[in-house]
Every structure is written in C-alpha cells, then in structure tokens.
FIFIKE-453248 format. One record per atom (N, C-alpha, C, O, CB): residue in one letter; chain; x, y, z; atom name. Coordinates in steps of 0.1 Angstrom, whole numbers, plus 5000, padded with zeros to 4 digits. Each point is the difference from the previous one (the first is absolute). Glycine has a CB too. Layout:
BEGIN
+------+-------+------+------+------+------+
! rest ! kette !   px !   py !   pz ! atom !
+------+-------+------+------+------+------+
!    a !     A !    X !    Y !    Z !   CA !
...
+------+-------+------+------+------+------+
! end
This chain:
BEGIN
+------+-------+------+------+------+------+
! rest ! kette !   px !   py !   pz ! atom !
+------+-------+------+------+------+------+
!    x !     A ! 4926 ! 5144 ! 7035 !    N !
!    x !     A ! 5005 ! 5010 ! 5009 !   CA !
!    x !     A ! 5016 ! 4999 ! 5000 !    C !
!    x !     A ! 5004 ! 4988 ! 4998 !    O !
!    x !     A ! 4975 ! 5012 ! 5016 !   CB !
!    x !     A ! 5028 ! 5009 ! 4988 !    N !
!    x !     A ! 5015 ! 5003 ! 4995 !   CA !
!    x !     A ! 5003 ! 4997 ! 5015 !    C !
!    x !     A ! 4991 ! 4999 ! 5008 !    O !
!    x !     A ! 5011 ! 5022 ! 4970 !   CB !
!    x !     A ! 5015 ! 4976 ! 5024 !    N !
!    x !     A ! 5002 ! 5005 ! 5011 !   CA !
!    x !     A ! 4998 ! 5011 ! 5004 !    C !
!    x !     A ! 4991 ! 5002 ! 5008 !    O !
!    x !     A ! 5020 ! 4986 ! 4990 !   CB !
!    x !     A ! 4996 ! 5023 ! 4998 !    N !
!    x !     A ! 4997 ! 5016 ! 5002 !   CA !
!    x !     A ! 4988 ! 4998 ! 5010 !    C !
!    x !     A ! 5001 ! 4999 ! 5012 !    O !
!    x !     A ! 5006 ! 5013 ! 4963 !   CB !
!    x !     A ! 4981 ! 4986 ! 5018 !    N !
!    x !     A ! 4983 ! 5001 ! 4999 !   CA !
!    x !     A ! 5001 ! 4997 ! 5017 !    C !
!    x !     A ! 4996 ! 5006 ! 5009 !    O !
!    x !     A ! 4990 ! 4984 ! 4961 !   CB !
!    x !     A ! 5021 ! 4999 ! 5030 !    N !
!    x !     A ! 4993 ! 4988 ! 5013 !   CA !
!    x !     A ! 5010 ! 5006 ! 5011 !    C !
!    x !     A ! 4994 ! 5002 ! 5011 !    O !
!    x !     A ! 4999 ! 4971 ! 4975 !   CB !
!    x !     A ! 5024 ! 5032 ! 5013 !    N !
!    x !     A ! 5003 ! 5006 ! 5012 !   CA !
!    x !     A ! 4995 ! 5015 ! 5001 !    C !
!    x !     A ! 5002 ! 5005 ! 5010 !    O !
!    x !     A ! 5017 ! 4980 ! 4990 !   CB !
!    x !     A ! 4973 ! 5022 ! 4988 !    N !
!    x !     A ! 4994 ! 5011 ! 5007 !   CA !
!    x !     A ! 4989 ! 4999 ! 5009 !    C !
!    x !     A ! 4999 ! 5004 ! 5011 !    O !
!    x !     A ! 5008 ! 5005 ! 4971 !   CB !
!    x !     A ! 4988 ! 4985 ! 5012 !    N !
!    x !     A ! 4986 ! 4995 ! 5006 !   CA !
!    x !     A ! 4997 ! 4995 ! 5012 !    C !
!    x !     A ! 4990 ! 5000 ! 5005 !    O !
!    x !     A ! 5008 ! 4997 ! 4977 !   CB !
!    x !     A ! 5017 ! 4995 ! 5023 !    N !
!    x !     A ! 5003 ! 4996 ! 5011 !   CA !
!    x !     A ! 5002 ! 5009 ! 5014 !    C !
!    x !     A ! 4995 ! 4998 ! 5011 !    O !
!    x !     A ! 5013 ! 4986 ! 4973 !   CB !
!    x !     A ! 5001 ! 5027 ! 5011 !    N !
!    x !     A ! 5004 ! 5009 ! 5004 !   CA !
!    x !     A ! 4989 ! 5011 ! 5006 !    C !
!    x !     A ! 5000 ! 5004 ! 5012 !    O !
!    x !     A ! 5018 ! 4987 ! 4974 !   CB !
!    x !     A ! 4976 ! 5011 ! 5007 !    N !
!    x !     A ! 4984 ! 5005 ! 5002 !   CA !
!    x !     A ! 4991 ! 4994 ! 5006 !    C !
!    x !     A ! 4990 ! 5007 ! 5002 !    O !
!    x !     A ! 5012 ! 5002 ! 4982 !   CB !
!    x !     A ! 4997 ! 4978 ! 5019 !    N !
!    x !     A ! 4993 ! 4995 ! 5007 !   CA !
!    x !     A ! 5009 ! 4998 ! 5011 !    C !
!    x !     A ! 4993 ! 4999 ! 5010 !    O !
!    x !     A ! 4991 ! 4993 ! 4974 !   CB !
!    x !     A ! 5028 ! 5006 ! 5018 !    N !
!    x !     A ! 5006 ! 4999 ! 5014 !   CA !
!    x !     A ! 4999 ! 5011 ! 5007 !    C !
!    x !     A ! 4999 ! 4997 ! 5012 !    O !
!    x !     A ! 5016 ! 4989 ! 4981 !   CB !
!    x !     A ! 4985 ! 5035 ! 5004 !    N !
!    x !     A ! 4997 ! 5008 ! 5002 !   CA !
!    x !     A ! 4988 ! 4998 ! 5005 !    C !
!    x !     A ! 4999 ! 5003 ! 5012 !    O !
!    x !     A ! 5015 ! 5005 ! 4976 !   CB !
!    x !     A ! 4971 ! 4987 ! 5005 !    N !
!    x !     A ! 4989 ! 5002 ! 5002 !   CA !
!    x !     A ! 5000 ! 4988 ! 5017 !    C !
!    x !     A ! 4994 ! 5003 ! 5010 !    O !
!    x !     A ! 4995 ! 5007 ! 4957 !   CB !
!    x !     A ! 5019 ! 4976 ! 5033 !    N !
!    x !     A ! 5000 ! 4993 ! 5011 !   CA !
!    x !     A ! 5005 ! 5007 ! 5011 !    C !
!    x !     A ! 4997 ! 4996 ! 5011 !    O !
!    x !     A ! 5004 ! 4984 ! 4975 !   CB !
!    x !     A ! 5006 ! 5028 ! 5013 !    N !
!    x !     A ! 5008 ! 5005 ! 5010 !   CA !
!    x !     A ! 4990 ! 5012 ! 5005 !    C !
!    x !     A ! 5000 ! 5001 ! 5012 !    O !
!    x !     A ! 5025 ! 4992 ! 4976 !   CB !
!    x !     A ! 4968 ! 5016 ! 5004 !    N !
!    x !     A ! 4995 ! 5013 ! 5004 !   CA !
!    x !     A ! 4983 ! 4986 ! 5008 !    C !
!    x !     A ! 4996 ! 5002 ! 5012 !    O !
!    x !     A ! 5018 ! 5028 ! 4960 !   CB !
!    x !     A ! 4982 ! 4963 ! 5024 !    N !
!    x !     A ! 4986 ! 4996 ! 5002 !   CA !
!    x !     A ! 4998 ! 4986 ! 5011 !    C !
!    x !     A ! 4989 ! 4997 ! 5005 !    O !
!    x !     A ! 5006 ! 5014 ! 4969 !   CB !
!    x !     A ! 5018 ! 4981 ! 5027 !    N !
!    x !     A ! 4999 ! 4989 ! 5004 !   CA !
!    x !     A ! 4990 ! 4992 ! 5001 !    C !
!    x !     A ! 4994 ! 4996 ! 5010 !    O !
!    x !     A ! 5019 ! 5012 ! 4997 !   CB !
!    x !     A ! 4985 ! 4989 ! 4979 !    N !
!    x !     A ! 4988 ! 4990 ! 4998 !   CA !
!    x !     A ! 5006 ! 4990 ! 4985 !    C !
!    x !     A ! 5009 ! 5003 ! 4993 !    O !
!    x !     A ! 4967 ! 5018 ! 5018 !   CB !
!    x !     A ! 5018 ! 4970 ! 4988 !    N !
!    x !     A ! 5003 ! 4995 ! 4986 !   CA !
!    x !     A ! 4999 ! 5010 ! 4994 !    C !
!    x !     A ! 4994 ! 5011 ! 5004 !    O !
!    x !     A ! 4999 ! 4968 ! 4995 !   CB !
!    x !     A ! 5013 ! 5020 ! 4988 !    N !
!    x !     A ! 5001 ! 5010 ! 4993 !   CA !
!    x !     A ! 5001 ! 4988 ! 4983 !    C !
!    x !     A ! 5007 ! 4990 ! 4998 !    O !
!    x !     A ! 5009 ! 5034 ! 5025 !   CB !
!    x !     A ! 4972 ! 4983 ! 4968 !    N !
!    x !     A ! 5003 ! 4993 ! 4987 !   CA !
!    x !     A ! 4994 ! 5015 ! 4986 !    C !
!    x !     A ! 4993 ! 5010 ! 5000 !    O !
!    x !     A ! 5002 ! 4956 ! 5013 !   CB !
!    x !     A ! 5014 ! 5025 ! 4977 !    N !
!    x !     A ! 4994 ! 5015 ! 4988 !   CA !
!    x !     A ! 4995 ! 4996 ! 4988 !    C !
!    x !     A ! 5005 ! 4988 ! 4998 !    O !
!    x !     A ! 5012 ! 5028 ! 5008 !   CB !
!    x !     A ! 4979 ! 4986 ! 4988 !    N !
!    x !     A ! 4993 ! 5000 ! 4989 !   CA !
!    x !     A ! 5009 ! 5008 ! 4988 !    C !
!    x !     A ! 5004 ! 5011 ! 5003 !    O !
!    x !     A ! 4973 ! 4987 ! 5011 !   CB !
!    x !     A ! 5026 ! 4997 ! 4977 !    N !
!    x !     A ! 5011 ! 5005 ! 4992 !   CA !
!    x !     A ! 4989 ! 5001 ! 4987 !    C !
!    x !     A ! 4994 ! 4990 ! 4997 !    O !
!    x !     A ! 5033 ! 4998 ! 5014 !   CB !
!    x !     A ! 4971 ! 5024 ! 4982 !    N !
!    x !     A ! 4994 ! 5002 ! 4987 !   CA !
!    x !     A ! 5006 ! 5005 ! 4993 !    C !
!    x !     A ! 5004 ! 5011 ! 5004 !    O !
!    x !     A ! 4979 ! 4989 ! 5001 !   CB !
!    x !     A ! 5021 ! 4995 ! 4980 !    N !
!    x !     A ! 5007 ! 5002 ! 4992 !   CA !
!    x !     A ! 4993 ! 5008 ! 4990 !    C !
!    x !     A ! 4988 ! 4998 ! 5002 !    O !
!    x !     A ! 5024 ! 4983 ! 5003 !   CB !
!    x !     A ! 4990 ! 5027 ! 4987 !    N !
!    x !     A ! 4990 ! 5011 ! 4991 !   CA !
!    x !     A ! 4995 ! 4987 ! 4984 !    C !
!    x !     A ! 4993 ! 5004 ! 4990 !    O !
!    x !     A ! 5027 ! 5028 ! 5019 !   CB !
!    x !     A ! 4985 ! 4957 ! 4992 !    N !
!    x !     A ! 4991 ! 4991 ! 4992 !   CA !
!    x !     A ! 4994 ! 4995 ! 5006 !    C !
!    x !     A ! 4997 ! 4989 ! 4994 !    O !
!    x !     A ! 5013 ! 5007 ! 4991 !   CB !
!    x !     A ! 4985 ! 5004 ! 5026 !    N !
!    x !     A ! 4986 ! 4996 ! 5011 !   CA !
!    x !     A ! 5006 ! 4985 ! 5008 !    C !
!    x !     A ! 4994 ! 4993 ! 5008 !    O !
!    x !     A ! 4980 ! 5017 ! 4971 !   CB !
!    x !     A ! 5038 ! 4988 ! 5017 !    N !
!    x !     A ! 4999 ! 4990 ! 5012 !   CA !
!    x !     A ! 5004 ! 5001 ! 5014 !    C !
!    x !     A ! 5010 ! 5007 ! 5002 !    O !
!    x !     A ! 4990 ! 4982 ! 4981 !   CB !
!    x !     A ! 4994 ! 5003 ! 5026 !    N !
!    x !     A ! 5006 ! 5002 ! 5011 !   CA !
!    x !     A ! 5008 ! 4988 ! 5007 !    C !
!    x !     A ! 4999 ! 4988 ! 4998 !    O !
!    x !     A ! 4985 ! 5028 ! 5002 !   CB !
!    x !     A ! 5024 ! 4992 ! 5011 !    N !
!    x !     A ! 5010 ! 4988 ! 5002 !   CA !
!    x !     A ! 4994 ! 5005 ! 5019 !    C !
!    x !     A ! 4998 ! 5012 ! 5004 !    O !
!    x !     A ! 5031 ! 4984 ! 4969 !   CB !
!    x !     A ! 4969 ! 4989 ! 5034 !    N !
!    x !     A ! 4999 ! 5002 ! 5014 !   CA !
!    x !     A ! 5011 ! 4996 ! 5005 !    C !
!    x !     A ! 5005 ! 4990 ! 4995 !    O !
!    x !     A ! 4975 ! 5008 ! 5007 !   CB !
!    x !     A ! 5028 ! 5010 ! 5010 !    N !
!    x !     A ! 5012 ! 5000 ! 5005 !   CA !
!    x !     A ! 5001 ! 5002 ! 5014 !    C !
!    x !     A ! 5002 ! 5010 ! 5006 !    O !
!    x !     A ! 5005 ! 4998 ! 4974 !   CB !
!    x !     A ! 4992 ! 4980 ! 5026 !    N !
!    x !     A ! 5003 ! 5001 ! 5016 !   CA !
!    x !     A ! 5016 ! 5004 ! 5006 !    C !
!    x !     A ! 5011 ! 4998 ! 4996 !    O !
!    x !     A ! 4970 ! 4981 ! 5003 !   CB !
!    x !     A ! 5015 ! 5029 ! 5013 !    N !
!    x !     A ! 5015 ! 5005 ! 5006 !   CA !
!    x !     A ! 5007 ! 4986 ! 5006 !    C !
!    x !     A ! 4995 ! 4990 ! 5006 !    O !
!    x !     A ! 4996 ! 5038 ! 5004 !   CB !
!    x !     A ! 5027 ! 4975 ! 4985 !    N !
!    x !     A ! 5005 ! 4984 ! 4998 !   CA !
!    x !     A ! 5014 ! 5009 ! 5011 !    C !
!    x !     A ! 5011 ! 5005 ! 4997 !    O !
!    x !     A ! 4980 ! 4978 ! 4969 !   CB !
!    x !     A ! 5003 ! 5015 ! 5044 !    N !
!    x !     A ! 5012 ! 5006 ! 5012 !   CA !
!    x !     A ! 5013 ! 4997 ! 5000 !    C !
!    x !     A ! 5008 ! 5008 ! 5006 !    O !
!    x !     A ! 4977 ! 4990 ! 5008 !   CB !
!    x !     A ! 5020 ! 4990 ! 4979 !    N !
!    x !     A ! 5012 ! 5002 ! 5000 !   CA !
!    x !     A ! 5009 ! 5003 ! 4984 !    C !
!    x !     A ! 5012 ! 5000 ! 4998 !    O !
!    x !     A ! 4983 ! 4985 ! 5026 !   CB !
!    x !     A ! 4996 ! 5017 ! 4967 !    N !
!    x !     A ! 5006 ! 5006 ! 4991 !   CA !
!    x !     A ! 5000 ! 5017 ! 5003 !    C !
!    x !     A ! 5008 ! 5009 ! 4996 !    O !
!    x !     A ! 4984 ! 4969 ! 4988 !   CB !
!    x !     A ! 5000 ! 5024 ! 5023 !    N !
!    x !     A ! 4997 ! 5013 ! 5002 !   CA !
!    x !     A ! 5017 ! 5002 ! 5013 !    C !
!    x !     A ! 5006 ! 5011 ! 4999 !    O !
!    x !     A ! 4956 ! 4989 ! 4995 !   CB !
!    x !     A ! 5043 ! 4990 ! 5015 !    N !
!    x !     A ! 5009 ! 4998 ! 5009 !   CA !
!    x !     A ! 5014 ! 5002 ! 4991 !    C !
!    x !     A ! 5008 ! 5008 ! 5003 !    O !
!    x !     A ! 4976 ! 4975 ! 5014 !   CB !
!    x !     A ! 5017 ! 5010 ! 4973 !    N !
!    x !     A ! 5009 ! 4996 ! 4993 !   CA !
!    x !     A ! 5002 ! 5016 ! 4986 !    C !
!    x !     A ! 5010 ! 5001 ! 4994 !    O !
!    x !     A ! 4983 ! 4966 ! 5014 !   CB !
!    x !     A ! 4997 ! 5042 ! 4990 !    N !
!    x !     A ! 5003 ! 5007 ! 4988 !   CA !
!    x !     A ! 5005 ! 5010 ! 5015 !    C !
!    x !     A ! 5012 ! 5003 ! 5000 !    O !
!    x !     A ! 4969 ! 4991 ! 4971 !   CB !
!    x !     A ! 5013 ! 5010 ! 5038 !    N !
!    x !     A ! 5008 ! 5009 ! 5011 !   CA !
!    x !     A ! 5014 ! 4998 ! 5003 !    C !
!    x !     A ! 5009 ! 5008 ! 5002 !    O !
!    x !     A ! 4972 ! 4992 ! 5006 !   CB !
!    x !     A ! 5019 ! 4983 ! 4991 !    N !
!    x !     A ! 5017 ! 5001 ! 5004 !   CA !
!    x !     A ! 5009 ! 5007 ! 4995 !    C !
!    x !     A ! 5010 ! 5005 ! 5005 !    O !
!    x !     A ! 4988 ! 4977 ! 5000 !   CB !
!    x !     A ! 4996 ! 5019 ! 4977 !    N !
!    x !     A ! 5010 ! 5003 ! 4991 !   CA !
!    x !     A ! 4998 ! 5019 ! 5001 !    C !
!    x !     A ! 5005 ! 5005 ! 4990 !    O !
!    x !     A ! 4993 ! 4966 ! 4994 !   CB !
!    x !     A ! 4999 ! 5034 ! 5021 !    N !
!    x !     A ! 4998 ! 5013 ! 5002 !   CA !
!    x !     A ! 5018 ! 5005 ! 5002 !    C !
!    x !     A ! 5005 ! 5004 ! 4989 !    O !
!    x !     A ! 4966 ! 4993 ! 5024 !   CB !
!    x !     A ! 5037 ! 5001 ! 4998 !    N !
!    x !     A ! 5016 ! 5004 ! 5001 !   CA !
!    x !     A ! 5004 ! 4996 ! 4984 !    C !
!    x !     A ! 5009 ! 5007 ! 4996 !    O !
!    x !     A ! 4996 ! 4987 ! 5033 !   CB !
!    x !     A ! 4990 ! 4993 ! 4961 !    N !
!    x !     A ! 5014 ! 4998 ! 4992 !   CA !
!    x !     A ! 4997 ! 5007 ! 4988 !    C !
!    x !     A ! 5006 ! 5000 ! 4990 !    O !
!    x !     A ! 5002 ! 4978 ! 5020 !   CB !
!    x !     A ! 4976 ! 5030 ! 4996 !    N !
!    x !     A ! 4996 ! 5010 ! 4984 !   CA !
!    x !     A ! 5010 ! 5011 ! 5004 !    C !
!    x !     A ! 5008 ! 5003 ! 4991 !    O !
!    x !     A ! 4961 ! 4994 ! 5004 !   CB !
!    x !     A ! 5032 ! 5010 ! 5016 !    N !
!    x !     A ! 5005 ! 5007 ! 5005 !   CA !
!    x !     A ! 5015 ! 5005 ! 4997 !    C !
!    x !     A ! 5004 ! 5011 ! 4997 !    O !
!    x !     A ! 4978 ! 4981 ! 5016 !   CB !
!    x !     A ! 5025 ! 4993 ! 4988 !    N !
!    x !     A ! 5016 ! 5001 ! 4994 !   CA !
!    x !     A ! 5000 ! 4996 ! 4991 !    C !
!    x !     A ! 5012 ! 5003 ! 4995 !    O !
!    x !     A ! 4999 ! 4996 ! 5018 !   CB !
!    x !     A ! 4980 ! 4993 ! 4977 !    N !
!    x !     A ! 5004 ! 5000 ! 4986 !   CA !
!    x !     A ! 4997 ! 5020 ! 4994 !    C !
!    x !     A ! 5007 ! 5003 ! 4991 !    O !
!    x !     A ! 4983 ! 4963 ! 5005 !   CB !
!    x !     A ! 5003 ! 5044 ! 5007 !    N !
!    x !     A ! 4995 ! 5008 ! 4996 !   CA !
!    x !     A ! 5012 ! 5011 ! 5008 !    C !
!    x !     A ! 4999 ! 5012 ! 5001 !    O !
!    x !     A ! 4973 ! 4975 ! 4994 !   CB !
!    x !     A ! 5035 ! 5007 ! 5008 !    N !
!    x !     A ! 5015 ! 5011 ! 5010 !   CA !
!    x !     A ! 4993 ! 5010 ! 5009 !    C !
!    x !     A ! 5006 ! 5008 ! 5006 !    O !
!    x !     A ! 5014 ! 4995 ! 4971 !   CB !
+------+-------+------+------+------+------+
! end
C-alpha cells in the first residue's frame, strides 16, 4: 500500500467515524485479488486535517 492509498483511505474512514461513531475499519481490494485490512488510525486521520490550511496556501 502506497502512501497516497493509506492517507486516502484514512480520510474515508475518518468521514465514515465521524458520520457513524462506532469503530470504523475497511477492507481494501486490489483488482489482483488481494486484500489489505485497515483499521481507522485517529490520529493520522488528526494530523492529515491539520494539513488542510497549508494545502490551501501552497495552491494560492
């Protein structure tokens, strides 16, 4: 799993923690059949939000 893969994935499960307030985990299937299990990791999910403002001013 890429970074990319793992902060999207995070991101979508921090959405799904936020809309359901329950654990929250996903099942990642790749189109060559494997799967990757991915529990919601709260503070990466804390930490890719922070960076929300400095997407913002790098992007003017």
């Amino acid at each position: 799993m890429t970074s990319y893969e793992l902060y999207q994935a995070t991101l979508y499960l921090g959405m799904a923690h936020r809309l359901y307030r329950r654990p929250i985990r996903a099942i990642l299937l790749y189109g060559c059949g494997r799967l990757i299990p991915l529990d919601f990791d709260e503070e990466l999910y804390r930490r890719l939000l922070a960076l929300i403002p400095q997407c913002g001013q790098a992007m003017g």
